[in-house]
MDTraj code that builds the backbone (N, CA, C; nanometers):
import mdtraj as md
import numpy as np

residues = "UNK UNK UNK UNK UNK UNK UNK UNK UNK UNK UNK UNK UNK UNK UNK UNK UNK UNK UNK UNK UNK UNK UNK UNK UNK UNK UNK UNK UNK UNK UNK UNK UNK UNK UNK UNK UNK UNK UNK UNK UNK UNK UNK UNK UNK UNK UNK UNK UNK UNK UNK UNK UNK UNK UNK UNK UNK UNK UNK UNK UNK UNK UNK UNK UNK UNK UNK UNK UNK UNK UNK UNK UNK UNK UNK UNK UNK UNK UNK UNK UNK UNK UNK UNK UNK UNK UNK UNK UNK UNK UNK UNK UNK UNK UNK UNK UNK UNK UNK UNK UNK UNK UNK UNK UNK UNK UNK UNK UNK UNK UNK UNK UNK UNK UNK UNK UNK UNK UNK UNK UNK UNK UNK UNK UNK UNK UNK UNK UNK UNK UNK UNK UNK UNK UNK".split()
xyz = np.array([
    [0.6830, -1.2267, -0.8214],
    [0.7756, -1.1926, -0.7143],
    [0.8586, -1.0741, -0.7599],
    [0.8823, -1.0004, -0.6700],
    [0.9533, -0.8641, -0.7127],
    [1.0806, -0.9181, -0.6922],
    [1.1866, -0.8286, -0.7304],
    [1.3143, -0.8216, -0.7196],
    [1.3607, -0.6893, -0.5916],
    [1.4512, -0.7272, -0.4831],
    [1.4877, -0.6577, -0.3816],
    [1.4712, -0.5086, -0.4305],
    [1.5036, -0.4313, -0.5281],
    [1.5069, -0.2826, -0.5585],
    [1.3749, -0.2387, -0.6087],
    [1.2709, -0.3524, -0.6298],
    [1.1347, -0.3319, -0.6792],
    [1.0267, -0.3351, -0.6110],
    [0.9527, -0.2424, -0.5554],
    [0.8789, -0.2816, -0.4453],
    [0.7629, -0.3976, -0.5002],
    [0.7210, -0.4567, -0.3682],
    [0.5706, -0.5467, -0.4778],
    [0.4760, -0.4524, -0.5239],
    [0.4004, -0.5237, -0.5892],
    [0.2593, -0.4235, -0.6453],
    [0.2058, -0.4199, -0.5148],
    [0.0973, -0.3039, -0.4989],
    [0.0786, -0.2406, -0.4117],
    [-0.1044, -0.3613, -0.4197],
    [-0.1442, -0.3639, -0.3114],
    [-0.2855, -0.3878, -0.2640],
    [-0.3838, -0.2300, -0.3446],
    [-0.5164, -0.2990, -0.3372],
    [-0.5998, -0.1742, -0.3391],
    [-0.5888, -0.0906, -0.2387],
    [-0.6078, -0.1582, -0.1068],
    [-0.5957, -0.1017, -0.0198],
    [-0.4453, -0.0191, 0.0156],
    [-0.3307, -0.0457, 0.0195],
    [-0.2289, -0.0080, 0.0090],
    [-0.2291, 0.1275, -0.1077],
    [-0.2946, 0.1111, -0.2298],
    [-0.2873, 0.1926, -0.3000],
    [-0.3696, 0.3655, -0.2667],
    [-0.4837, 0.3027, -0.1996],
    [-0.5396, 0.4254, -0.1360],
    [-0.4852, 0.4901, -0.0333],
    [-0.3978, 0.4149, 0.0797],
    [-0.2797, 0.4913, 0.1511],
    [-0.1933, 0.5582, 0.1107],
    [-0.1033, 0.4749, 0.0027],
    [-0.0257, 0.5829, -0.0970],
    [-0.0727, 0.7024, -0.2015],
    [-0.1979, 0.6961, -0.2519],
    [-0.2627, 0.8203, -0.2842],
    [-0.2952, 0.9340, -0.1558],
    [-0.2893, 0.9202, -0.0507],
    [-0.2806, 0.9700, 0.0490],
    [-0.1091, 1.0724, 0.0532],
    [-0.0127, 0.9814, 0.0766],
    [0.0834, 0.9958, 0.1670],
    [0.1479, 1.1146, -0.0067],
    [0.0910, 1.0475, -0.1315],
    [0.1404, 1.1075, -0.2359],
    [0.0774, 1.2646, -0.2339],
    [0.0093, 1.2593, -0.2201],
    [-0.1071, 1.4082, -0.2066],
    [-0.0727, 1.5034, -0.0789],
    [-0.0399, 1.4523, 0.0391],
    [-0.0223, 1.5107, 0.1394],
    [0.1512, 1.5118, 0.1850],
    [0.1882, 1.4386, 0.1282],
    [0.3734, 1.4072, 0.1766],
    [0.3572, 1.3177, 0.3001],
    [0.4313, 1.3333, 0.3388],
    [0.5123, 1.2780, 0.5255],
    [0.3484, 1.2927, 0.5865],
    [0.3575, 1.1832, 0.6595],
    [0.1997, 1.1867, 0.7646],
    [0.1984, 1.0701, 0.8235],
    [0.1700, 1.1335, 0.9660],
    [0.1621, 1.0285, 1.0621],
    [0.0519, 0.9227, 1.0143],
    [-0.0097, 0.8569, 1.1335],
    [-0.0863, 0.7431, 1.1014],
    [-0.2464, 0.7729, 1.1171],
    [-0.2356, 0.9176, 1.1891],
    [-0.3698, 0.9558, 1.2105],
    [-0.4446, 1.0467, 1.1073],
    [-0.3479, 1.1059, 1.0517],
    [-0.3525, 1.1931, 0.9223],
    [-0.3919, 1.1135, 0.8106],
    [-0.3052, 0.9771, 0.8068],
    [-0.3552, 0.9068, 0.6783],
    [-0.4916, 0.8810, 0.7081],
    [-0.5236, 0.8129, 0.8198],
    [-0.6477, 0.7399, 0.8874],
    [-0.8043, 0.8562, 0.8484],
    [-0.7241, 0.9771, 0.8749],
    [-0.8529, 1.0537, 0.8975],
    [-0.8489, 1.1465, 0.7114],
    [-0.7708, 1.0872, 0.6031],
    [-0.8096, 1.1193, 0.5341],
    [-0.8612, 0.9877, 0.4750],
    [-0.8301, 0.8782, 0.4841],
    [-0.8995, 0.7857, 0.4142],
    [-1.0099, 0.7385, 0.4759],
    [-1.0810, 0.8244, 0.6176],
    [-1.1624, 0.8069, 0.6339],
    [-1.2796, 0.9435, 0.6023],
    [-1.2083, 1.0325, 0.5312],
    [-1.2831, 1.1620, 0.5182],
    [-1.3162, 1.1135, 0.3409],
    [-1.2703, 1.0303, 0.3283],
    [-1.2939, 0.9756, 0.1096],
    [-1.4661, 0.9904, 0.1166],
    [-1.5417, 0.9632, 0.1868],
    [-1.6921, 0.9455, 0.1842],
    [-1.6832, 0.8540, 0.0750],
    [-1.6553, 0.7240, 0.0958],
    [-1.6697, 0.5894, -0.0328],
    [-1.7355, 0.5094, 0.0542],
    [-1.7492, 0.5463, 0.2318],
    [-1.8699, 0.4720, 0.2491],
    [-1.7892, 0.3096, 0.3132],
    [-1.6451, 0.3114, 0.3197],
    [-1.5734, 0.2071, 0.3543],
    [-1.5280, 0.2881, 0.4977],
    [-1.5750, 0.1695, 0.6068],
    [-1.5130, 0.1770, 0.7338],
    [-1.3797, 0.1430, 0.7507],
    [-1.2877, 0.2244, 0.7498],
    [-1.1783, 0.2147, 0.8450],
    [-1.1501, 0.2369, 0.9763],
    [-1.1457, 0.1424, 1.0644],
    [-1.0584, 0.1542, 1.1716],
    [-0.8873, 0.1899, 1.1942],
    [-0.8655, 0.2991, 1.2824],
    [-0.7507, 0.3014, 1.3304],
    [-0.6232, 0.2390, 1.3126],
    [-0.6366, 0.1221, 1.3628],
    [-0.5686, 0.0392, 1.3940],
    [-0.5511, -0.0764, 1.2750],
    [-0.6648, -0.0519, 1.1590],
    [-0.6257, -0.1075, 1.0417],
    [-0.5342, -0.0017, 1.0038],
    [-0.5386, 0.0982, 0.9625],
    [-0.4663, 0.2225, 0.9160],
    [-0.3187, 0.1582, 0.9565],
    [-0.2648, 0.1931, 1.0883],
    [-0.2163, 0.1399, 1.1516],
    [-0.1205, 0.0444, 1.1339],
    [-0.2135, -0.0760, 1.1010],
    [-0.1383, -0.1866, 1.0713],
    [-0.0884, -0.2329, 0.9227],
    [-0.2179, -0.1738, 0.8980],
    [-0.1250, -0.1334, 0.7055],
    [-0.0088, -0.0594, 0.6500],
    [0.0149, 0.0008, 0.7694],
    [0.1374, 0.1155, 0.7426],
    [0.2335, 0.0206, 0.7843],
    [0.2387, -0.0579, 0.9180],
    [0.3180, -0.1263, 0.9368],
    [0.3517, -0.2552, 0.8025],
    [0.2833, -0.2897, 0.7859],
    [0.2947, -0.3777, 0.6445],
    [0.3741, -0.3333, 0.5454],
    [0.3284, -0.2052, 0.4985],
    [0.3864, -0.1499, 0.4239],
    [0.5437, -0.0976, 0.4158],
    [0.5669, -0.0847, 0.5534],
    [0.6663, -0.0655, 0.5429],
    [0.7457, -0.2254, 0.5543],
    [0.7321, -0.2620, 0.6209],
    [0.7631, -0.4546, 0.5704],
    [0.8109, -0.4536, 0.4315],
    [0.6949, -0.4282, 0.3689],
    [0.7291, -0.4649, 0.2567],
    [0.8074, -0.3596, 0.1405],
    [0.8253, -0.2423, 0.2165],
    [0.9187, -0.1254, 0.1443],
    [0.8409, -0.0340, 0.0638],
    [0.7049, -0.0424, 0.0680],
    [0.6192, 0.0260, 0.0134],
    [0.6372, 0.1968, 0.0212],
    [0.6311, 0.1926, 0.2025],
    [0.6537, 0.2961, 0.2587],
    [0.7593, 0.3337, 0.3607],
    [0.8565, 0.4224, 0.3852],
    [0.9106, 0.4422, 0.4809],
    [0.8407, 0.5046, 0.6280],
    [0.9261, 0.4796, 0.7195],
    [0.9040, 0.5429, 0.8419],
    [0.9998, 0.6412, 0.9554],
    [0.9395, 0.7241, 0.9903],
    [1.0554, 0.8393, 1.0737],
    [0.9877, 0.8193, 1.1794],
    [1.1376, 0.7336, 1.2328],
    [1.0947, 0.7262, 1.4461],
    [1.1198, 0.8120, 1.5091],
    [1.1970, 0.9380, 1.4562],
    [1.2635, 1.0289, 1.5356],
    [1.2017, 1.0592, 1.6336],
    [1.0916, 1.1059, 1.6154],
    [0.9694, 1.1104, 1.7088],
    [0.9249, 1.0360, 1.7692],
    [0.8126, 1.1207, 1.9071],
    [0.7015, 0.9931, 1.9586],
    [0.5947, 0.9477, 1.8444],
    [0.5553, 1.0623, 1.7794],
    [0.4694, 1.0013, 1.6749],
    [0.5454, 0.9940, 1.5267],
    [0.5225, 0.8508, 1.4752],
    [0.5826, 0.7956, 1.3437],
    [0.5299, 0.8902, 1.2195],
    [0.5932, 0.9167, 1.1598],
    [0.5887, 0.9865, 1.0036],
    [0.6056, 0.8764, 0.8852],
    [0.5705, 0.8623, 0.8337],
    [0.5288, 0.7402, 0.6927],
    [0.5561, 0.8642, 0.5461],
    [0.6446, 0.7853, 0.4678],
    [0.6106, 0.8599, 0.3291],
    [0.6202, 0.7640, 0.2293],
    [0.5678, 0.7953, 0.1291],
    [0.5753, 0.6866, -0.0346],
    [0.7114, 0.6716, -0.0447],
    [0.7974, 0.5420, -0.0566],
    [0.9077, 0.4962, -0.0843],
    [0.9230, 0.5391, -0.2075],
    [0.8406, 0.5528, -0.2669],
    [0.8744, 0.5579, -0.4594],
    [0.7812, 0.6844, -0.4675],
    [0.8081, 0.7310, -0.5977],
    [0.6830, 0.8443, -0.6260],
    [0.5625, 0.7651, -0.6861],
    [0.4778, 0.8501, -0.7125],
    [0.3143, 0.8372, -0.7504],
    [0.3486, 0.7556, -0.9183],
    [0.4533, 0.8465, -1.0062],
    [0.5011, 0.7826, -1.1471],
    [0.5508, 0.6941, -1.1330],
    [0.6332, 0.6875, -1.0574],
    [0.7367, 0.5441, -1.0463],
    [0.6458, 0.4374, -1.0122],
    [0.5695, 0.4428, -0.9135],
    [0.4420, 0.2950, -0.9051],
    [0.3848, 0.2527, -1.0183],
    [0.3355, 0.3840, -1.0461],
    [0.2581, 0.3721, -1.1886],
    [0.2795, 0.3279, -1.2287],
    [0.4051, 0.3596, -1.3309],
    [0.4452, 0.2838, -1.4306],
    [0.4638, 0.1338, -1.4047],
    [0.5048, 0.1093, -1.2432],
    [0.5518, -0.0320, -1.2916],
    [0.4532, -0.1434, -1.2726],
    [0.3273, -0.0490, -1.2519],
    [0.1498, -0.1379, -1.2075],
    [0.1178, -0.1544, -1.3871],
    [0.1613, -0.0051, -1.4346],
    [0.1397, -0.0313, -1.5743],
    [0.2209, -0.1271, -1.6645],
    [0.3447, -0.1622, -1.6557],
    [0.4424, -0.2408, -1.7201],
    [0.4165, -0.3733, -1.6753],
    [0.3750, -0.4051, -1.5984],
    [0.2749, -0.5621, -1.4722],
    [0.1804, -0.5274, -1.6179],
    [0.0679, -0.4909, -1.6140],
    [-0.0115, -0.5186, -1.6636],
    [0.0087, -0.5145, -1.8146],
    [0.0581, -0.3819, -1.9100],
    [0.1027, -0.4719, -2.0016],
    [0.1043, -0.5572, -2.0435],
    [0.2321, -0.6471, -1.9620],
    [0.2742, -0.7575, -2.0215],
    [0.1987, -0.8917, -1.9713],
    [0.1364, -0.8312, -1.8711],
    [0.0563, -1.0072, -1.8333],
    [-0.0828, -1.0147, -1.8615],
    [-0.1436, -0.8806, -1.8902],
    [-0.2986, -0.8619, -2.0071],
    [-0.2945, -0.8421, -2.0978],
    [-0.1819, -0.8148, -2.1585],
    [-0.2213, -0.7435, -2.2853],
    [-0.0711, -0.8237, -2.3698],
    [0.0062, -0.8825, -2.3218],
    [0.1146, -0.9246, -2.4332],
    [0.2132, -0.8388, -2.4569],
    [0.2282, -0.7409, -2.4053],
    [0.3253, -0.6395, -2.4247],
    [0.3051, -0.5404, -2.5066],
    [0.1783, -0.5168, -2.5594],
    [0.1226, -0.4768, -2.6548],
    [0.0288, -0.3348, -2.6469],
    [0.1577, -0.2852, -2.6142],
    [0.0560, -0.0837, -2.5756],
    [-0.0632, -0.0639, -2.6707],
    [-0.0769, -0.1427, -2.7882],
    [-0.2197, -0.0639, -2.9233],
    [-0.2800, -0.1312, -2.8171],
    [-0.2827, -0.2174, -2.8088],
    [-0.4067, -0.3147, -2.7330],
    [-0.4887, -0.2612, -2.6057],
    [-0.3642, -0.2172, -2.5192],
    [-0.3701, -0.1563, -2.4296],
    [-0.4783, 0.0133, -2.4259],
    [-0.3987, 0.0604, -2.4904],
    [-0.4735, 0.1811, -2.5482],
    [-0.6179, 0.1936, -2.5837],
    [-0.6116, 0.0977, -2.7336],
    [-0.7505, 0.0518, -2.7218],
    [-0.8804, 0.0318, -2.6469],
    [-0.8150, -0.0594, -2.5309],
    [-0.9026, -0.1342, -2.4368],
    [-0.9421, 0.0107, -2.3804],
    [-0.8752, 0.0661, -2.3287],
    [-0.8335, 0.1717, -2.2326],
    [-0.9959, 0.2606, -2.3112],
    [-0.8962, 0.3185, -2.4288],
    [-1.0191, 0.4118, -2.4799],
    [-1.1670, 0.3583, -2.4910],
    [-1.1796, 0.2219, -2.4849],
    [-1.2859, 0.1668, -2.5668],
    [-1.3655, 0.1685, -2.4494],
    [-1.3533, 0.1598, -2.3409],
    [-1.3849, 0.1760, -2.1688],
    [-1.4401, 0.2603, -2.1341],
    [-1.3415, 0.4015, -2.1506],
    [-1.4090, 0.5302, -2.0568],
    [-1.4357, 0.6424, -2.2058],
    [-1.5099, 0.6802, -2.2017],
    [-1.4916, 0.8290, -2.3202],
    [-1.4068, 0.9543, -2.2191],
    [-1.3245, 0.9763, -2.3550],
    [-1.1985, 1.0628, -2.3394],
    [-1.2305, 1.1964, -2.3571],
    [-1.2239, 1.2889, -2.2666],
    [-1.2735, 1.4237, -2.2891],
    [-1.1199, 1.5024, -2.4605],
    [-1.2155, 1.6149, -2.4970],
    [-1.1654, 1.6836, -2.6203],
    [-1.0099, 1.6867, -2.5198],
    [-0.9813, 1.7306, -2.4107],
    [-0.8515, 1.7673, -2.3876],
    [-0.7632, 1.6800, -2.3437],
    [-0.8072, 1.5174, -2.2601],
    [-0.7681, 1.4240, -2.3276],
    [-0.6944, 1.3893, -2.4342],
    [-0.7883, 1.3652, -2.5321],
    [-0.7779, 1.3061, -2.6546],
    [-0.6399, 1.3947, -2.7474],
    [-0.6816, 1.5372, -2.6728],
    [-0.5195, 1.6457, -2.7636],
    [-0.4068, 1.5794, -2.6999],
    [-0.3996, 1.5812, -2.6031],
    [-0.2798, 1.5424, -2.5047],
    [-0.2371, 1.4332, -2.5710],
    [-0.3221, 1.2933, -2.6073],
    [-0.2897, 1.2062, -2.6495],
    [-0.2175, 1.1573, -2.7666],
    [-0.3020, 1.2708, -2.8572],
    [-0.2158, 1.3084, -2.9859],
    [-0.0854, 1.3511, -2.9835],
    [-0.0466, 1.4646, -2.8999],
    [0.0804, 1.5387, -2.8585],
    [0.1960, 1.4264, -2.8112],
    [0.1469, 1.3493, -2.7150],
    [0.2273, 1.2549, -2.7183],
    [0.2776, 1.1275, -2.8130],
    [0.1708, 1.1068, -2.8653],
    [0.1831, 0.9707, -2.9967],
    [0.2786, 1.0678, -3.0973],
    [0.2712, 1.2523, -3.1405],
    [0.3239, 1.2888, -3.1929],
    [0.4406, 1.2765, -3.1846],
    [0.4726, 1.3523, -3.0650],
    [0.6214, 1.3156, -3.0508],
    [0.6729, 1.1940, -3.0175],
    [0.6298, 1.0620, -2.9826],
    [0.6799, 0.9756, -2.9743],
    [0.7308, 0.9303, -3.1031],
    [0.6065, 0.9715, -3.2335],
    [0.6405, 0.9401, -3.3762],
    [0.7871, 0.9925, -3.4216],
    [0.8313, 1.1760, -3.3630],
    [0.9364, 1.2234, -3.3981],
    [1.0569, 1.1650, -3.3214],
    [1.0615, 1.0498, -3.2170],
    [1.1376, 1.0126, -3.1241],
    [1.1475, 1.0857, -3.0057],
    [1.0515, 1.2471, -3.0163],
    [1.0901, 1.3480, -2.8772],
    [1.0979, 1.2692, -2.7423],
    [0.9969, 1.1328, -2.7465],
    [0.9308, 1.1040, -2.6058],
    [1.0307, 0.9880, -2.5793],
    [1.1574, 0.9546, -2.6258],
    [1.2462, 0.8207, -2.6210],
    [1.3184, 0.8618, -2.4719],
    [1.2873, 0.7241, -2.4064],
    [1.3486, 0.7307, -2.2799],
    [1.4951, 0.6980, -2.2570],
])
top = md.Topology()
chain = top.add_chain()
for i, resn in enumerate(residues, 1):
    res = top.add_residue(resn, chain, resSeq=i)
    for name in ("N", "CA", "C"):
        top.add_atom(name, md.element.get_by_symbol(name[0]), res)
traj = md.Trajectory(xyz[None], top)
């Protein structure tokens, strides 16, 4: 259960709307509709699911809405990082024990990490080592 200032974790489905609304900003319901139906993944969406997921979403604070208009405008309540992290801090602690090596691990042991990847990764473990990366 979330806490009132925390939105819930997002659905898959929910999550592909907000990769939407994150990529494009502010967008009505037809804009989202006709890009998550332009993904070519081969998943039928209807309208009126679109639609009604937005309405959900905003239920649940996922997403806001602008009535000013005849047609509604929807945007990501939170940014693209801010979800992130807290899909990542969920998982963390309820797969992995709280335990970022583990995490990491799994992570790398999964996908192969391209050369520019793998620098980035260093750069950061670096400076986290010097304290640069302390929040």
């Amino acid at each position: 259960m979330s806490s009132p200032s925390t939105p819930p974790r997002p659905t898959d489905a929910e999550l592909a709307i907000l990769r939407v609304l994150w990529q494009r900003g502010p967008s009505t319901v037809r804009e989202v509709h006709d890009a998550l139906t332009g993904t070519g993944d081969g998943k039928a969406v209807r309208y009126t699911t679109t639609l009604k997921q937005l309405q959900v979403m905003t239920d649940k604070g996922l997403v806001r809405r602008d009535e000013r208009s005849r047609t509604h405008v929807y945007e990501a309540a939170s940014s693209e990082e801010e979800t992130q992290g807290a899909l990542l801090e969920h998982l963390l602690r309820s797969a992995f024990g709280g335990s970022a090596q583990q995490l990491f691990l799994r992570a790398l042991s999964r996908k192969v990490a391209s050369a520019e990847e793998l620098d980035e990764l260093r750069r950061l473990l670096d400076e986290r080592g010097r304290g640069d990366g302390e929040r």
